[in-house]
N, CA, C and O atoms as CSV, one atom per row, in Angstrom:
chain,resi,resn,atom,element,x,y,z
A,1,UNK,N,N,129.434,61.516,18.790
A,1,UNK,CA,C,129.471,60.310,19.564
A,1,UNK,C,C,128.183,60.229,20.378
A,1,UNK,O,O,127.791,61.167,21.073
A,2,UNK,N,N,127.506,58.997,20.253
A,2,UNK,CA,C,126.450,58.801,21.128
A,2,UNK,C,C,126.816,58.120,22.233
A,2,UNK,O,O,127.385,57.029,22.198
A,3,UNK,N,N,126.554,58.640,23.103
A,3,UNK,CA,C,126.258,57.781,24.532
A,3,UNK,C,C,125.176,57.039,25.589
A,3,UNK,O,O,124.854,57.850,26.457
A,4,UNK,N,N,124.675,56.036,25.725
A,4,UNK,CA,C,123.424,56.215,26.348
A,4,UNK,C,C,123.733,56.464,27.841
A,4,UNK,O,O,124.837,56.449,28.384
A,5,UNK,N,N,122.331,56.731,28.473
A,5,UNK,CA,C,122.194,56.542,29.705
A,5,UNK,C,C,122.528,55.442,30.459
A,5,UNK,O,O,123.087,55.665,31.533
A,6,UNK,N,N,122.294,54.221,30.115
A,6,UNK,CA,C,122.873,53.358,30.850
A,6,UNK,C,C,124.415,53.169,31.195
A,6,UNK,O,O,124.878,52.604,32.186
A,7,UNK,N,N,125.076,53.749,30.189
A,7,UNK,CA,C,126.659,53.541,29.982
A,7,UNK,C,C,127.113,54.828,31.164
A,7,UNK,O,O,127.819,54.768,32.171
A,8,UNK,N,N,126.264,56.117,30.446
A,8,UNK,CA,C,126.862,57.089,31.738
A,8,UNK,C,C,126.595,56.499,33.182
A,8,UNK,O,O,127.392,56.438,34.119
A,9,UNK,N,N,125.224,56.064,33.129
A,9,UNK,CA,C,124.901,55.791,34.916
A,9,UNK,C,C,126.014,54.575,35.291
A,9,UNK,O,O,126.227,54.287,36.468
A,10,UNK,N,N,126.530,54.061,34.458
A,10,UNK,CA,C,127.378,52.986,35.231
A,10,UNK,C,C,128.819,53.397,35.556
A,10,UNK,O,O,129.534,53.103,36.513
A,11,UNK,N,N,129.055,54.235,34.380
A,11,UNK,CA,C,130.247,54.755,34.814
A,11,UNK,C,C,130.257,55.966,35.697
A,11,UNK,O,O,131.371,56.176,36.175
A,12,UNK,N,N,129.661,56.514,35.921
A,12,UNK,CA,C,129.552,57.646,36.675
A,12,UNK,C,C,129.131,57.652,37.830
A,12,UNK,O,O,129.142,58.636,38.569
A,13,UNK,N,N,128.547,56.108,38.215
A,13,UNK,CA,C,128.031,55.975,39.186
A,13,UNK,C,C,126.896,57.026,40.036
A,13,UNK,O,O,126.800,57.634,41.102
A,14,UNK,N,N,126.284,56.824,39.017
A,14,UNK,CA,C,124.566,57.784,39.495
A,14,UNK,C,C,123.543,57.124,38.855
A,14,UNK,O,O,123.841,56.541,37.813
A,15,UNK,N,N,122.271,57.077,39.285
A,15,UNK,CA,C,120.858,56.327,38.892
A,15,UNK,C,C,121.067,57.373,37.039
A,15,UNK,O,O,121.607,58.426,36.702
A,16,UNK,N,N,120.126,56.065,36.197
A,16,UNK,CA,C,119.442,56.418,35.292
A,16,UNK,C,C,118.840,57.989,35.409
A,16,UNK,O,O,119.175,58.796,34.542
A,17,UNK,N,N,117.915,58.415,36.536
A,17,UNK,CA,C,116.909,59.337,36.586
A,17,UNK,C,C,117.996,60.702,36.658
A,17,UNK,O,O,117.703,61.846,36.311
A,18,UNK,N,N,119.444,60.200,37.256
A,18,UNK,CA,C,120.313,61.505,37.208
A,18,UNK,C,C,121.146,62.093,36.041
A,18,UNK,O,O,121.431,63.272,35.833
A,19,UNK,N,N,121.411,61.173,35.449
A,19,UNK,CA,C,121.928,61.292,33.940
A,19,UNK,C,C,121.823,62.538,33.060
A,19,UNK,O,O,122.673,63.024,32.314
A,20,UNK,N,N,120.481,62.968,33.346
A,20,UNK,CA,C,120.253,63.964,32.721
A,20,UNK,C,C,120.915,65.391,33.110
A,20,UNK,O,O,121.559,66.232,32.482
A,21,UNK,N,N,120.347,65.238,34.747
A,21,UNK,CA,C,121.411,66.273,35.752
A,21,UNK,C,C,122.849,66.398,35.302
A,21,UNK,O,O,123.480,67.329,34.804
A,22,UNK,N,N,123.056,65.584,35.523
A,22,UNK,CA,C,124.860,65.291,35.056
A,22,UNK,C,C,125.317,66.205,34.149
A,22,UNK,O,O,125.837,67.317,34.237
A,23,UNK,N,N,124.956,65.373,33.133
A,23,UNK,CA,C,124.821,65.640,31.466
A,23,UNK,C,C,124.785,67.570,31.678
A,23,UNK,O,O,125.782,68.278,31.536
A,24,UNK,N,N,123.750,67.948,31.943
A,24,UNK,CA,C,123.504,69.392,31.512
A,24,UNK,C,C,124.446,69.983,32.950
A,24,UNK,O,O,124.981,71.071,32.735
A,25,UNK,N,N,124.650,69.500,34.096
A,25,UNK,CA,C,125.788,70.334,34.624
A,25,UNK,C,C,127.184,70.538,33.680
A,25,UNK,O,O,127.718,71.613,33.408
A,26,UNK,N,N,127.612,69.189,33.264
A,26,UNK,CA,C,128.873,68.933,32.212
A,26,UNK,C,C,128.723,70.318,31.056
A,26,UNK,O,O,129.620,71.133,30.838
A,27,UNK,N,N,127.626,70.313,30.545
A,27,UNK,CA,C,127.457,71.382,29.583
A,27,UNK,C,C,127.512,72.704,30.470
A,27,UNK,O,O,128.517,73.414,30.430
A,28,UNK,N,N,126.811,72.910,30.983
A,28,UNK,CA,C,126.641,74.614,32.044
A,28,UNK,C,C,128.536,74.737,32.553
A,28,UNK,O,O,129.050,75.753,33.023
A,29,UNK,N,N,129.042,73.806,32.364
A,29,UNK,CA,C,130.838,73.363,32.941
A,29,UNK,C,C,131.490,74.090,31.759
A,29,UNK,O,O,132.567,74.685,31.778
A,30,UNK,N,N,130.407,73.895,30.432
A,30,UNK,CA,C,131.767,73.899,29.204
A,30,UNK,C,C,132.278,72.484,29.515
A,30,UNK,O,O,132.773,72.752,30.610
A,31,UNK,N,N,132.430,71.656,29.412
A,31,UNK,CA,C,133.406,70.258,29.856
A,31,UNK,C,C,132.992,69.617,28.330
A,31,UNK,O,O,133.804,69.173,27.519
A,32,UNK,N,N,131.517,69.684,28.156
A,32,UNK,CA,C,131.286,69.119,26.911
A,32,UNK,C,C,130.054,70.064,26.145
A,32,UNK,O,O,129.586,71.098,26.620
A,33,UNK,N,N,129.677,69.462,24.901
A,33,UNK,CA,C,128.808,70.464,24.466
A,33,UNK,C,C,127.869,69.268,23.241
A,33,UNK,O,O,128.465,68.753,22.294
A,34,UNK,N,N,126.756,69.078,23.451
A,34,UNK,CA,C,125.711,68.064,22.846
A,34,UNK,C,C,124.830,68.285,23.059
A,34,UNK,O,O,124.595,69.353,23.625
A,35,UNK,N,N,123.897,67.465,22.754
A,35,UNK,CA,C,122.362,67.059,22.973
A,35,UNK,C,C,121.791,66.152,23.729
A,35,UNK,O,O,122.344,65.052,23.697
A,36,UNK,N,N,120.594,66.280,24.595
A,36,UNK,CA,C,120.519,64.735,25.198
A,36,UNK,C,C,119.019,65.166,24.323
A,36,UNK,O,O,118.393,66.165,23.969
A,37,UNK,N,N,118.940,63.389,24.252
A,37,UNK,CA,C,117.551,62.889,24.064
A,37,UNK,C,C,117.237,61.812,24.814
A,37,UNK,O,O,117.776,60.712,24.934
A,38,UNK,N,N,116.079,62.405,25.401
A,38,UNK,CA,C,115.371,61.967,26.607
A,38,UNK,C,C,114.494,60.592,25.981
A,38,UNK,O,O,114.412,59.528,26.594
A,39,UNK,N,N,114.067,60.771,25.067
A,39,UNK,CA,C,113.454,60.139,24.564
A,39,UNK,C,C,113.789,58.624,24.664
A,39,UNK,O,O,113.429,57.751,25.452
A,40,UNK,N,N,114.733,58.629,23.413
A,40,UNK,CA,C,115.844,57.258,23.285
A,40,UNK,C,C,116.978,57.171,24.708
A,40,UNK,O,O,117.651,56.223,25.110
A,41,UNK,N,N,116.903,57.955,24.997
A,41,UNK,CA,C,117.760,58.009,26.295
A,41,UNK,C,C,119.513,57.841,25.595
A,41,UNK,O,O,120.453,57.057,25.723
A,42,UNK,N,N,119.322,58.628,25.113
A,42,UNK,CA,C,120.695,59.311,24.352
A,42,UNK,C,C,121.461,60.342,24.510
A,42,UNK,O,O,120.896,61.343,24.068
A,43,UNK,N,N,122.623,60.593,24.991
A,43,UNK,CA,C,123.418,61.978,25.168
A,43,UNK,C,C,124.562,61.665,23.370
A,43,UNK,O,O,125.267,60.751,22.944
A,44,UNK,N,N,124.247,62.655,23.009
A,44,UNK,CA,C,124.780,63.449,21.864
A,44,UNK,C,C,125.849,64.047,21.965
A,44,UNK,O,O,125.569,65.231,22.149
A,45,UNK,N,N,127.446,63.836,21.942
A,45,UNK,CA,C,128.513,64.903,22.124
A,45,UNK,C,C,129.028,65.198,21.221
A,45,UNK,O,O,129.411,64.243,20.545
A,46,UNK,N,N,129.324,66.502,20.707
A,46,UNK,CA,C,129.967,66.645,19.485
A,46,UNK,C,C,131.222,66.956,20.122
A,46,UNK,O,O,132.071,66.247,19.581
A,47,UNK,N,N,131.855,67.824,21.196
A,47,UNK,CA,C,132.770,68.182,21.559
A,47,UNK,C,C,132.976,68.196,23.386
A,47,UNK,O,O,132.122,68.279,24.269
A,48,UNK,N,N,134.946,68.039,23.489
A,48,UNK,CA,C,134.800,67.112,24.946
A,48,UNK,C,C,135.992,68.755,24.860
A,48,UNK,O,O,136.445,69.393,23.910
A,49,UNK,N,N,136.109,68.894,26.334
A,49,UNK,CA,C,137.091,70.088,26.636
A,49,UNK,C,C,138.175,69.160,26.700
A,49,UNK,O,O,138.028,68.022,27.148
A,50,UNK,N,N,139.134,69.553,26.319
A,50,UNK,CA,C,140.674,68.665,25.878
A,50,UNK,C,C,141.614,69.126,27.010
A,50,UNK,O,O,141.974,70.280,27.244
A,51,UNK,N,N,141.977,67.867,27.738
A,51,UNK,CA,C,142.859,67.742,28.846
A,51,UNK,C,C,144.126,67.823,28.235
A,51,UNK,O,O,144.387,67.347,27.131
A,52,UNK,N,N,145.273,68.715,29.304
A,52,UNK,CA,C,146.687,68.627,28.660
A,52,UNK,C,C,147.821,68.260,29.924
A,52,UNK,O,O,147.927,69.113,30.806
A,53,UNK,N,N,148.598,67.112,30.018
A,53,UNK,CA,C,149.055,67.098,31.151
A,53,UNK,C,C,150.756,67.134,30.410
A,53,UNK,O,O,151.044,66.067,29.867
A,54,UNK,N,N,151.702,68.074,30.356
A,54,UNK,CA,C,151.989,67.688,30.395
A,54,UNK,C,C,153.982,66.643,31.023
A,54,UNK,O,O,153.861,65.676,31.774
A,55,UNK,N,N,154.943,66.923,30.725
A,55,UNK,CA,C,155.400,65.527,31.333
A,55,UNK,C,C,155.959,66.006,33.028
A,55,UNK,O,O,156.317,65.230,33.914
A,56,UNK,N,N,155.901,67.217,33.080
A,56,UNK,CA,C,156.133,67.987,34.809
A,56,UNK,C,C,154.731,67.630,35.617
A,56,UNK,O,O,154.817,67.357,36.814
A,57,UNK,N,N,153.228,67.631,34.855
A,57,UNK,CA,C,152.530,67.719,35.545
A,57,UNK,C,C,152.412,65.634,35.489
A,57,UNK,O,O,152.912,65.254,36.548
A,58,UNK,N,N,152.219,65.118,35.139
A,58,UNK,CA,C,152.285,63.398,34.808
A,58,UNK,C,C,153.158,62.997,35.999
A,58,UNK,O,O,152.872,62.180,36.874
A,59,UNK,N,N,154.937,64.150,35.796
A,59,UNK,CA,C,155.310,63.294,37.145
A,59,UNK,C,C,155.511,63.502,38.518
A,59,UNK,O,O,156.241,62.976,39.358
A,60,UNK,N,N,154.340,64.771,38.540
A,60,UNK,CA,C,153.950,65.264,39.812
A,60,UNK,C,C,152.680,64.182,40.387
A,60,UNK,O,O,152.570,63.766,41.540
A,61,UNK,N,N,151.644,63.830,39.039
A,61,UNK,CA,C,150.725,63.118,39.573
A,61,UNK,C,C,151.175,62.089,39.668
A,61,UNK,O,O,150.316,61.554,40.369
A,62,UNK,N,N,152.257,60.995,39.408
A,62,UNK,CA,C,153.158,59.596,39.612
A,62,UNK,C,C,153.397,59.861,40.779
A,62,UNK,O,O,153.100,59.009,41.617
A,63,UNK,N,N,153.985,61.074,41.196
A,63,UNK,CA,C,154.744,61.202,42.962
A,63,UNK,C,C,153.311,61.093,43.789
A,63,UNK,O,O,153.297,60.237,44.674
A,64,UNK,N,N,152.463,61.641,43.652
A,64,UNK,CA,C,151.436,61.787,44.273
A,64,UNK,C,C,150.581,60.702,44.565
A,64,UNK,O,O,150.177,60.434,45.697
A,65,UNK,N,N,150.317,60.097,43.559
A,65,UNK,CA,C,150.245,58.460,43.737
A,65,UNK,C,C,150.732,57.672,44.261
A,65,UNK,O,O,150.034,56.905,44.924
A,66,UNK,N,N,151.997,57.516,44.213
A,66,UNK,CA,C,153.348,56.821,44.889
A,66,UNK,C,C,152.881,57.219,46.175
A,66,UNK,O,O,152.729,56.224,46.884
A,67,UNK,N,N,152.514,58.578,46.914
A,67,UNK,CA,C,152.965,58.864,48.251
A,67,UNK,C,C,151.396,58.451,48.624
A,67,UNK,O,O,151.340,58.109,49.805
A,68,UNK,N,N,150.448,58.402,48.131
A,68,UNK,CA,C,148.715,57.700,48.612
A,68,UNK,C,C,149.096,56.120,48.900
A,68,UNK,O,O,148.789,55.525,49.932
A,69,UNK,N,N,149.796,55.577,47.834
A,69,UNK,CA,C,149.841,54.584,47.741
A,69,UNK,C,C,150.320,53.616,49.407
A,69,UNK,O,O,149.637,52.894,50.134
A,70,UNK,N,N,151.966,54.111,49.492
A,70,UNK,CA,C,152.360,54.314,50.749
A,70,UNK,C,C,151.604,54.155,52.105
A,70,UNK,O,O,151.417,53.231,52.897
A,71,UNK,N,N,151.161,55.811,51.995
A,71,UNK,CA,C,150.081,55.955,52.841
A,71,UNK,C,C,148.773,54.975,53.476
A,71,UNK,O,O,148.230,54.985,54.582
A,72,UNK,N,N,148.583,54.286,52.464
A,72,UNK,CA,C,147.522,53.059,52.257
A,72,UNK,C,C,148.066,52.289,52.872
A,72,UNK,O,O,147.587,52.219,54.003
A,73,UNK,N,N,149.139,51.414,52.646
A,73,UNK,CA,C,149.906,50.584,52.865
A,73,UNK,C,C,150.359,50.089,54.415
A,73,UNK,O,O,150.525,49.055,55.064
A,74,UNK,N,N,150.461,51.917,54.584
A,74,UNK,CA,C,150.941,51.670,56.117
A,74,UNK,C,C,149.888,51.823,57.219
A,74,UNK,O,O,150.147,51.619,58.405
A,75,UNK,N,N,148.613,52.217,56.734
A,75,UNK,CA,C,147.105,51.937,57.462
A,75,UNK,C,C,146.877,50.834,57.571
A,75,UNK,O,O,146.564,50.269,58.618
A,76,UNK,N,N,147.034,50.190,56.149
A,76,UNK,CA,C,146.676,48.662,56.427
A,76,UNK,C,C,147.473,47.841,56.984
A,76,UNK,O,O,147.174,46.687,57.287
A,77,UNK,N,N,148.958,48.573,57.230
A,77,UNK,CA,C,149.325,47.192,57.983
A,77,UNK,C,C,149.081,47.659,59.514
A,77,UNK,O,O,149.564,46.789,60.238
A,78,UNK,N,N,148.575,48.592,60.196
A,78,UNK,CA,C,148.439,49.362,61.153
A,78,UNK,C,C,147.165,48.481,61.804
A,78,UNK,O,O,147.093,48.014,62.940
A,79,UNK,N,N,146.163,48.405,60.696
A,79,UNK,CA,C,145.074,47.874,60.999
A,79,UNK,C,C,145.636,46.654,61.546
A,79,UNK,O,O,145.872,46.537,62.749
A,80,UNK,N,N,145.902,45.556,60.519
A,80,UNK,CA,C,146.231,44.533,60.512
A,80,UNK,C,C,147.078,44.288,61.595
A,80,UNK,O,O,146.656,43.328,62.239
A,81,UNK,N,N,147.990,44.713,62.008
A,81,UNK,CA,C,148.685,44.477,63.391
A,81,UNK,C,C,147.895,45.184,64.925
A,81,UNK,O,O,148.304,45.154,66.086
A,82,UNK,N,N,146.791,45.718,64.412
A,82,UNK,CA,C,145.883,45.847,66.042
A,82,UNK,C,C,144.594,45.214,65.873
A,82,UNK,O,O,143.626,45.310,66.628
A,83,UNK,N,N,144.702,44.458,64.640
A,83,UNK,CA,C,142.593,43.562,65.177
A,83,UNK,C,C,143.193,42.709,65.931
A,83,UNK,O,O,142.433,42.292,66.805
A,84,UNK,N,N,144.421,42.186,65.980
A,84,UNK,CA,C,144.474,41.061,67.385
A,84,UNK,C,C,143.573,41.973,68.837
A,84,UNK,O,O,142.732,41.501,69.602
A,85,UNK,N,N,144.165,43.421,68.795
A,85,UNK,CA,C,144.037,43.704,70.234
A,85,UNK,C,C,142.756,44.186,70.476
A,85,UNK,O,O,142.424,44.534,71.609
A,86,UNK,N,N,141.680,44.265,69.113
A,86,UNK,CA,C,140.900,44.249,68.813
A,86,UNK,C,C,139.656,43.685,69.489
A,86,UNK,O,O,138.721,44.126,70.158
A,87,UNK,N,N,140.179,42.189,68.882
A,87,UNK,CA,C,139.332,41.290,69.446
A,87,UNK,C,C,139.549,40.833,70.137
A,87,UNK,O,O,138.748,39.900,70.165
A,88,UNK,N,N,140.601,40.709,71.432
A,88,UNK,CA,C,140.392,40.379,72.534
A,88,UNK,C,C,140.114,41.185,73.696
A,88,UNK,O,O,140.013,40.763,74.848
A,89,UNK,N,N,139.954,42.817,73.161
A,89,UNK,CA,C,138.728,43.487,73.993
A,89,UNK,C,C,137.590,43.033,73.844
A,89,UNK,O,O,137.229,42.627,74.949
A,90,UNK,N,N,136.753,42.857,73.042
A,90,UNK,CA,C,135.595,42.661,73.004
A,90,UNK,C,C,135.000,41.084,72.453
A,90,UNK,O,O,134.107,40.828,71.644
A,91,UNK,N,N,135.941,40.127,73.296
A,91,UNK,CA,C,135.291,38.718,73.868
A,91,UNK,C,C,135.251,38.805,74.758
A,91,UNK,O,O,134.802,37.891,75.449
């Protein structure tokens, strides 16, 4: 599978110039194992380390989600019920 640089830097959210970094940490990881070419600005993977979740660990990460989710929820309404008092400190 080819990949370019542009596709990693967008998804990975890092500049073009880091790609390469990336790329060869991922390999020094074992995570993956390819070629980059610098050239064409091409990463080369022949092989990806194979994730296994499975259905104990799936619905540990569902609970875990569920309870961020929550968590979120009740910040924002936290927020949302003190910018009144917010802004009438600082008029």
């Amino acid at each position: 599978m080819e990949i370019s640089f542009k596709r990693i830097s967008e998804t990975c959210v890092v500049s073009k110039e880091d790609v390469e970094l990336l790329v060869m940490k991922a390999q020094s990881l074992e995570l993956i194992r390819g070629s980059i070419d610098q050239v064409s600005e091409v990463v080369r993977v022949d092989w990806v380390l194979p994730r296994y979740l499975n259905t104990e660990h799936l619905k540990l990460l569902a609970s875990r989600i569920g309870d961020w989710q929550q968590k979120m929820e009740d910040v924002i309404r936290q927020v949302e019920n003190g910018s009144g008092e917010l802004l009438v400190k600082y008029e």
